[in-house]
C-alpha positions in Angstrom: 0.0 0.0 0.0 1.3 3.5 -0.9 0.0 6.8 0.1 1.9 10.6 0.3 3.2 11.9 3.4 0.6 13.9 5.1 2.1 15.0 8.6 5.6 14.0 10.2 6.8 14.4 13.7 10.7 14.5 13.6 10.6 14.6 17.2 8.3 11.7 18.0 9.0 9.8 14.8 5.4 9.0 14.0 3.0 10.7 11.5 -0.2 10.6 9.2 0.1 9.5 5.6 -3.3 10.1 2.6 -3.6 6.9 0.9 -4.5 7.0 -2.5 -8.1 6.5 -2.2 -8.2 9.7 0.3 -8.2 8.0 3.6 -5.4 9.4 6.3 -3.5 6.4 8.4 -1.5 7.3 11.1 2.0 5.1 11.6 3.5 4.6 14.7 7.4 5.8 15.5 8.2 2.1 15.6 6.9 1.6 12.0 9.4 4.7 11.0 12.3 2.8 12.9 11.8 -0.1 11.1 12.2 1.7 8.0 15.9 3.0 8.2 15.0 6.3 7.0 16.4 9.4 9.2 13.2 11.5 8.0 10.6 12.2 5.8 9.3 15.0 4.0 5.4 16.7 3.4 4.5 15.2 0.0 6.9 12.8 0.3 5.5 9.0 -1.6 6.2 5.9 0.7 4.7 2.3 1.2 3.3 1.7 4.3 3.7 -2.8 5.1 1.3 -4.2 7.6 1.3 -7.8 9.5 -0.8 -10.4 9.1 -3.1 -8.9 12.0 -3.3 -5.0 9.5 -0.9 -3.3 12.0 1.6 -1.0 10.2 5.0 -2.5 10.8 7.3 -0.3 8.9 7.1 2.5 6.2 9.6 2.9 3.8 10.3 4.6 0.0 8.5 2.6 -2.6 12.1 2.4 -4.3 13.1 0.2 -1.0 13.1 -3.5 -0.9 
């Protein structure tokens, strides 16, 4: 799933991304950890990957593997 980087808390590492069909998700700071990145930017395009329960695990740059 992909969606453009809404809001982004440096400080607290979490934020709120628009998905593509409109709807805002929030990710947790542990989903940024996960990730690797050191920050992201407004407007920024990510993919967001969930476990097998829907919980956001880790967002990263759709270029990423």
């Amino acid at each position: 799933m992909q969606g453009t980087v809404a809001t982004f808390d440096a400080s607290n590492r979490n934020g709120v991304l628009l998905l593509d069909d409109g709807t805002e998700l929030a990710f947790p700071a542990h989903a940024f950890d996960a990730s690797g990145l050191r920050l992201l930017r407004l407007g920024q395009r990510v993919r967001v990957d969930r476990d097998a329960a829907g919980e956001i695990i880790r967002v990263t740059l759709p270029t990423m593997a």
